[in-house]
C-alpha positions as CSV (number, residue, x, y, z in Angstrom):
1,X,-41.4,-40.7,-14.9
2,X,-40.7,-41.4,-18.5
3,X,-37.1,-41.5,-19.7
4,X,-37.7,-40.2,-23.2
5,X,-39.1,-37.4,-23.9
6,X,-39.5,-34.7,-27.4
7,X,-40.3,-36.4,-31.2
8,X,-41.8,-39.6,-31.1
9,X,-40.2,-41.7,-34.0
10,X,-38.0,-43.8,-31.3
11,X,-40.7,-45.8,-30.8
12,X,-40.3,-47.4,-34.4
13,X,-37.5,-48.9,-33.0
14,X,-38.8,-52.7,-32.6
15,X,-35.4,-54.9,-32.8
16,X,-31.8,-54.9,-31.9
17,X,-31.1,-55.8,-35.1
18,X,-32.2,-52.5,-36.9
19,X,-30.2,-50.7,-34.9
20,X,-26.1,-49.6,-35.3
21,X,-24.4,-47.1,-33.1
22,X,-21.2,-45.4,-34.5
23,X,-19.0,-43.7,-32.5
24,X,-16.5,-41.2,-34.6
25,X,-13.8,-40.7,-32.3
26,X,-10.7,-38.3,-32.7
27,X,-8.5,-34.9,-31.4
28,X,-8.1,-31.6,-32.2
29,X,-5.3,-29.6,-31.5
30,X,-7.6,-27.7,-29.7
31,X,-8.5,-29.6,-26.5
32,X,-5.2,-29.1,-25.7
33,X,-4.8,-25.8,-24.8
34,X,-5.6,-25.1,-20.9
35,X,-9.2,-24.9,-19.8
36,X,-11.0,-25.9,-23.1
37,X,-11.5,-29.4,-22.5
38,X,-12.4,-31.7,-19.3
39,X,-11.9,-34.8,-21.5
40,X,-8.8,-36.1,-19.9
41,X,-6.5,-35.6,-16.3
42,X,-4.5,-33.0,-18.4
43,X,-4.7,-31.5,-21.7
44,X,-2.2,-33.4,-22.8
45,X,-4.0,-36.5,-21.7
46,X,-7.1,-35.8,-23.5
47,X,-5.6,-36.8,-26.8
48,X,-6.2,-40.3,-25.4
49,X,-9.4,-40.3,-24.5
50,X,-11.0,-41.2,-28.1
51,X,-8.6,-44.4,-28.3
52,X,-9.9,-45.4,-24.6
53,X,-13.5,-44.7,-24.8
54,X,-13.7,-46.8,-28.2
55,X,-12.0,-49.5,-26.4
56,X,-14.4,-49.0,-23.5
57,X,-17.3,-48.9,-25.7
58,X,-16.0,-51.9,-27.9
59,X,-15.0,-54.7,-25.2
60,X,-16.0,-52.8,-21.6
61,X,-12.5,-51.9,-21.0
62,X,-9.3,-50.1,-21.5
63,X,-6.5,-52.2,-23.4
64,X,-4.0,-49.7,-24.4
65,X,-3.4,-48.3,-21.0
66,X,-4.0,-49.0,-17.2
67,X,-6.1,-45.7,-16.7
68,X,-9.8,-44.5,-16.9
69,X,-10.7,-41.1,-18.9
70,X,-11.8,-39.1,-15.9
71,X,-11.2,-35.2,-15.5
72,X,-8.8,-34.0,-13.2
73,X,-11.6,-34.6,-10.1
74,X,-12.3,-37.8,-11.0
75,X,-15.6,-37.7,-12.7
76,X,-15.7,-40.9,-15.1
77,X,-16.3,-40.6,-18.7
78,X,-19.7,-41.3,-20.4
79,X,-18.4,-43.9,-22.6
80,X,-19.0,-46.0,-19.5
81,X,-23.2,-45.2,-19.5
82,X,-22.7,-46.2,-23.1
83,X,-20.8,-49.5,-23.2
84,X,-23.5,-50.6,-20.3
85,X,-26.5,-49.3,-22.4
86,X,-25.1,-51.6,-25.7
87,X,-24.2,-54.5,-23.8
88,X,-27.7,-54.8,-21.7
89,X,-29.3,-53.7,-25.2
90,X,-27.2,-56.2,-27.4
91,X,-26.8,-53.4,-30.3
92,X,-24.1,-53.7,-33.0
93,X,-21.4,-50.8,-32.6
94,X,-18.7,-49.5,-35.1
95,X,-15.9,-47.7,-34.1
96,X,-14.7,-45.3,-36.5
97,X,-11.2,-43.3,-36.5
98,X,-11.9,-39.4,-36.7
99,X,-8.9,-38.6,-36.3
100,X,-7.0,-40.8,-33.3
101,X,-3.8,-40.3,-32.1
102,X,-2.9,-44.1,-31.9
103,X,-5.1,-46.8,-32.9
104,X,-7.3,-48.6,-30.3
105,X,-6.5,-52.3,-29.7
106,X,-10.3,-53.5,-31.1
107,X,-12.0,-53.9,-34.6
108,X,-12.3,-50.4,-35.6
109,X,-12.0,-48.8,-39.7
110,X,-9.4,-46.7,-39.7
111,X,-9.2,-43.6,-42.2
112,X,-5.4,-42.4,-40.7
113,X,-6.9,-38.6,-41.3
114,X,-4.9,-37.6,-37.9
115,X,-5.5,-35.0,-35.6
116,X,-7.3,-31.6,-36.6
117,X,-5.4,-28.4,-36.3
118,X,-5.7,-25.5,-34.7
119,X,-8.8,-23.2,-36.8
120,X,-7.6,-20.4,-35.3
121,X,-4.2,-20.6,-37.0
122,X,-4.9,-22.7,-39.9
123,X,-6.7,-24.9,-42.1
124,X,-7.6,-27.3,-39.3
125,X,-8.8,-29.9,-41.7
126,X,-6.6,-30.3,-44.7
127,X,-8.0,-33.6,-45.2
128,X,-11.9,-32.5,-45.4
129,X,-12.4,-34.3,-49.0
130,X,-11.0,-37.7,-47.9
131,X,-12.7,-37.8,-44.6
132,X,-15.8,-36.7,-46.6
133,X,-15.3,-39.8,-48.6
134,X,-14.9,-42.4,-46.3
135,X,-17.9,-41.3,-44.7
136,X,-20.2,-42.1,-48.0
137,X,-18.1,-45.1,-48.3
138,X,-19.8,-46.0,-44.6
139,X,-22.9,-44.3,-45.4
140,X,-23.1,-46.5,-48.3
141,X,-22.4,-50.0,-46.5
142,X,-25.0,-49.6,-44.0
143,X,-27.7,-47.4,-45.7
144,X,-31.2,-49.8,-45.9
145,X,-29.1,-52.5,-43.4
146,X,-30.2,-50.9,-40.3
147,X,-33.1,-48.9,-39.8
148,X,-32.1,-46.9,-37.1
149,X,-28.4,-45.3,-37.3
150,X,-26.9,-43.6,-34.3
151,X,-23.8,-41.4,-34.9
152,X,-21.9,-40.9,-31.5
153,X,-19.2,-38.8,-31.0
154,X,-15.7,-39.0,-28.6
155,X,-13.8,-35.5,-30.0
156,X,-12.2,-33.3,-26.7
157,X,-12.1,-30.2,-27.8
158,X,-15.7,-30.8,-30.0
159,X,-17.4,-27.9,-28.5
160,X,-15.2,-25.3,-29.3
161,X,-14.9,-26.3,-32.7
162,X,-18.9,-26.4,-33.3
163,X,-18.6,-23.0,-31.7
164,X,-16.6,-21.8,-34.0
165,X,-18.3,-23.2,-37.1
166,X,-21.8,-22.3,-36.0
167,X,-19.6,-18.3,-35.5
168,X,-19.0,-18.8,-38.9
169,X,-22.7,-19.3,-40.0
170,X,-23.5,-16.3,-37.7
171,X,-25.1,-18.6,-35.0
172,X,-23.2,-17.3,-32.0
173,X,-25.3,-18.8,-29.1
174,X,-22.3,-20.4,-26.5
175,X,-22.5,-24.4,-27.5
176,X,-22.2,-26.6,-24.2
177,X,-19.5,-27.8,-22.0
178,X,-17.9,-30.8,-20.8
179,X,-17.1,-28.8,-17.6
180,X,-19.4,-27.1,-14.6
181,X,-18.1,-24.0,-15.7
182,X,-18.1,-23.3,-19.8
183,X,-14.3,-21.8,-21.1
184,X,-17.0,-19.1,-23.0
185,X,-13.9,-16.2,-23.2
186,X,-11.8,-18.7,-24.7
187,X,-13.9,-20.5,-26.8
188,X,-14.8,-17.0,-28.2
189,X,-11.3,-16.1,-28.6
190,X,-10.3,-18.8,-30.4
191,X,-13.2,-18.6,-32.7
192,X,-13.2,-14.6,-33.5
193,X,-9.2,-15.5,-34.7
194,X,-10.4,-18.3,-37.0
195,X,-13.3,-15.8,-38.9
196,X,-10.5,-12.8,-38.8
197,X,-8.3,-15.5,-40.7
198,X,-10.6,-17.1,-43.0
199,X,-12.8,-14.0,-43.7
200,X,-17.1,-14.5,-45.1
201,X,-16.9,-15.6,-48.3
202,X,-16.2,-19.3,-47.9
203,X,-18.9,-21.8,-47.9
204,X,-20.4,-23.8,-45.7
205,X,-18.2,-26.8,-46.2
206,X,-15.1,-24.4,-46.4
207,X,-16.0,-23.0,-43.3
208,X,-16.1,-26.5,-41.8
209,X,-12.8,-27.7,-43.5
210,X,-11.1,-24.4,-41.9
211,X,-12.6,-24.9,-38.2
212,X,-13.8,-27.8,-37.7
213,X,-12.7,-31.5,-36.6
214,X,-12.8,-34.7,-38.5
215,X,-15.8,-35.8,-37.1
216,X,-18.1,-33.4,-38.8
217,X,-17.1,-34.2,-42.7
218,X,-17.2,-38.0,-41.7
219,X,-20.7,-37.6,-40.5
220,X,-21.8,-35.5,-43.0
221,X,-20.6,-37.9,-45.3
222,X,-22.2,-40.6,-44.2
223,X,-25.6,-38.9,-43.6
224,X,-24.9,-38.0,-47.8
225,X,-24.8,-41.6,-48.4
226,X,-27.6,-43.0,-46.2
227,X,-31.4,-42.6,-48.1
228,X,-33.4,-46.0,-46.2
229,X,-32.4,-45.6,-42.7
230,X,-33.3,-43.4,-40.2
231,X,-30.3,-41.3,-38.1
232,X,-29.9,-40.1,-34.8
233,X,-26.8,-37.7,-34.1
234,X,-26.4,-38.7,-30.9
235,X,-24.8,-36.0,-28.2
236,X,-25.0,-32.4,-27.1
237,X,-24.5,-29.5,-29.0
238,X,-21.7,-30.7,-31.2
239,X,-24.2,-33.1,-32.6
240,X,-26.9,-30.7,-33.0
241,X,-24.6,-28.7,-34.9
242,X,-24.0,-31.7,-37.1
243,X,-27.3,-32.0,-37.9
244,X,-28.1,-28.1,-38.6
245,X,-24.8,-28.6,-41.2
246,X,-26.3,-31.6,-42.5
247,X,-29.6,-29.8,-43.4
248,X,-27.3,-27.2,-45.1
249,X,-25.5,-29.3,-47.1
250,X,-27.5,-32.7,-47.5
251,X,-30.8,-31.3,-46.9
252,X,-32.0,-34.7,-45.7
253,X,-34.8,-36.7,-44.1
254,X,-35.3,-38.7,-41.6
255,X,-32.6,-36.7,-39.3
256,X,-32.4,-36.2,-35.3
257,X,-30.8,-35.5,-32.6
258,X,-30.9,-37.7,-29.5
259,X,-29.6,-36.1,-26.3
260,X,-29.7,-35.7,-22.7
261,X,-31.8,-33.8,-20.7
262,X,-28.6,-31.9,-19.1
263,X,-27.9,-30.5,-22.2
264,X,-31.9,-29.6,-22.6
265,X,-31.5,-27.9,-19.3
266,X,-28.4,-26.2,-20.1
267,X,-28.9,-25.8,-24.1
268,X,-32.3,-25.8,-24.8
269,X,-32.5,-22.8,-27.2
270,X,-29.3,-23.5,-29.0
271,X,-30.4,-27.3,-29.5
272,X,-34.4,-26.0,-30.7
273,X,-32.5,-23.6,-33.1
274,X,-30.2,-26.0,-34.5
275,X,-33.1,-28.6,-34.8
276,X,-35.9,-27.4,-34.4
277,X,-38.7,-30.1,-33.1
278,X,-36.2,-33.1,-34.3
279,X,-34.7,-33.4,-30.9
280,X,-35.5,-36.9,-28.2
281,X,-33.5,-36.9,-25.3
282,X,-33.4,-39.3,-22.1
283,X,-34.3,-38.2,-18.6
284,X,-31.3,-40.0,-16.7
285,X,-31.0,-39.4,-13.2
286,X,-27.6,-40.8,-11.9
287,X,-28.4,-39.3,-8.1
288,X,-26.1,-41.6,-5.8
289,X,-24.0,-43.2,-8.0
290,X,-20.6,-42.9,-7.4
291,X,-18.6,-41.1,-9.7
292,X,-22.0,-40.6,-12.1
293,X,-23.5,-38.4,-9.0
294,X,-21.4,-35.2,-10.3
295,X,-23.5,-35.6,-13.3
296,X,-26.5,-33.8,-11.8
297,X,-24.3,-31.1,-10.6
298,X,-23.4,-30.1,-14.6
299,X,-20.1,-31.3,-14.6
300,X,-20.5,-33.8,-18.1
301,X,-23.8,-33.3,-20.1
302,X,-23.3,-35.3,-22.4
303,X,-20.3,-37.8,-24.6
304,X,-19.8,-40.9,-26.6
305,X,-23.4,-40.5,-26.6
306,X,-25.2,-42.1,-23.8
307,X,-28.4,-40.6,-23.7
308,X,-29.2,-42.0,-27.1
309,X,-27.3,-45.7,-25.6
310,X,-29.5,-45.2,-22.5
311,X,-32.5,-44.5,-24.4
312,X,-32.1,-47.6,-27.2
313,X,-32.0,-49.5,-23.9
314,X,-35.0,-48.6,-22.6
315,X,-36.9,-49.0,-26.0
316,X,-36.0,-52.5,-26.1
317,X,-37.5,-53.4,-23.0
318,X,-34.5,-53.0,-20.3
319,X,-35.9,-51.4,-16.9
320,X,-34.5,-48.3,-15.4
321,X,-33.5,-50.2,-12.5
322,X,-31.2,-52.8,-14.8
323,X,-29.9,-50.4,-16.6
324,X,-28.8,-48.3,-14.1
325,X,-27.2,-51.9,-12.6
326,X,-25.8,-52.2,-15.8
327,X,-23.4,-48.6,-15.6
328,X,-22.7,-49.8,-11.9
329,X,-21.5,-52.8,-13.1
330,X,-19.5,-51.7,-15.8
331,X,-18.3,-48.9,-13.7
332,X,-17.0,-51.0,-10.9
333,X,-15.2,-53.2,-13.1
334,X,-13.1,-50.8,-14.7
335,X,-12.6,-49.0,-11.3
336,X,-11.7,-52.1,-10.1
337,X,-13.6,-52.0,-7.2
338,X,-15.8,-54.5,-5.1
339,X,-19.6,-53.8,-6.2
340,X,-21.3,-52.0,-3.9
């Protein structure tokens, strides 16, 4: 069975080397109202998640605190499938602050933008033109260094928001869910206050600034910047968003979305109508693993994203089999449990 499937340009990826994965990771005031997010034990707790999964992602463990993002069933995070996929794969990461409560305890640029507000209320971004910035002050560093550019995202909360900006646009398809069952009431609550409150006559980067999270401008930003390198937005329907907003506004080439196939399953016509025939995503079967095996029920479809990680690993030559050893490992060792 092959694990990638949809456009073919992955297969220009030759070498480790040409490839960087960013992860943009940050909170909204959103993911913690009850039943919007599954990011985290509690709502409160999913604040936390960004600052742990770049930790995860970074060094293969959690540093600030004693504790695994899981939901409240215990069902692990992604960032786990990712930090195994990088470190079997060998592929530079950067870590970038879109917003974090606290700083994580690795390497990582920090932009201090702090959490997003509630769109619903307020201007959830009143820092839009400085994240903007700092995002062409990345794109700029790495555009023509790396060939291939993955942008990642760790934002609880990040589908209601793309909800509410695609609302905006008049897209009003449902976007995805970190949970079996999608919050769709609220999510539509939530955005049908934000478009009473900011009305149809901003524009498209207004709309963002008034409901989105700091991860959009950031990767907008750096897709602005970027002319020599190919880049893969690298999730579910928040990225697919991204990338329909980057066509908006950047109108640029060489753009893609690289995804799972639970989200295909689950999303398919959103993530065709938001990108068309620009979409690759991996065929990841996690049957049997523990923890993972809640996966193929629907409970997480996607996050920090590891069906672009998984799929760079295969490219380069991993098996299926050694990947799959590789999540088990890194699984285990933050579980802190004998392997299996």
């Amino acid at each position: 069975m092959a694990i990638l499937h949809g456009n073919k340009i992955y297969s220009e990826i030759k070498d480790s080397k040409d490839v960087l994965f960013i992860l943009l990771a940050g909170t909204t005031e959103i993911s913690k109202i009850p039943g919007i997010s599954a990011a985290g034990e509690t709502p409160e707790l999913t604040a936390l998640t960004p600052v742990l999964d770049s930790e995860i992602i970074w060094s293969g463990k959690c540093i600030s605190y004693d504790v695994v993002p899981m939901t409240d069933n215990g069902i692990p995070t992604p960032s786990i499938i990712t930090r195994a996929a990088i470190e079997i794969s060998g592929i530079e990461t950067l870590i970038v602050d879109a917003g974090m409560v606290e700083d994580p305890k690795i390497p990582f640029i920090k932009t201090g933008l702090g959490t997003a507000l509630n769109g619903s209320e307020q201007t959830a971004l009143p820092e839009y033109d400085r994240a903007l910035e700092f995002g062409k002050y990345i794109g700029n560093l790495i555009d023509g260094r790396y060939k291939h550019i993955f942008i990642a995202e760790s934002v609880p909360g990040g589908t209601t928001t793309a909800y509410a900006v695609l609302s905006s646009l008049g897209i009003m398809d449902m976007t995805s869910s970190s949970m079996k069952d999608s919050p769709d009431n609220i999510k539509k609550e939530l955005a049908q206050k934000a478009l009473k409150r900011i009305g149809k006559r901003a524009t498209v980067p207004e709309k963002i600034m008034e409901t989105g999270d700091y991860m959009m401008p950031l990767a907008l930003g750096i897709s602005s910047a970027v002319k020599n390198s190919n880049i893969f937005f690298s999730g579910g329907t928040q990225m697919a968003t991204v990338f329909y907003l980057d066509k908006l506004i950047n109108n640029g080439k060489n753009r893609y979305v690289f995804t799972t196939r639970y989200i295909m399953n689950d999303k398919k016509d959103l993530m065709e109508k938001l990108a068309g025939s620009n979409i690759i995503y991996a065929n990841t079967d996690f049957t049997g693993m523990r923890g993972l095996e809640y996966y193929e029920e629907g409970y997480v479809k996607e996050g920090t994203g590891f069906g672009a990680a998984f799929g760079i690993a295969s490219i380069l030559g991993n098996s299926n089999d050694a990947i799959y050893k590789s999540i088990g490992n890194v699984y285990n060792r933050l579980a802190a449990r004998p392997e299996s």
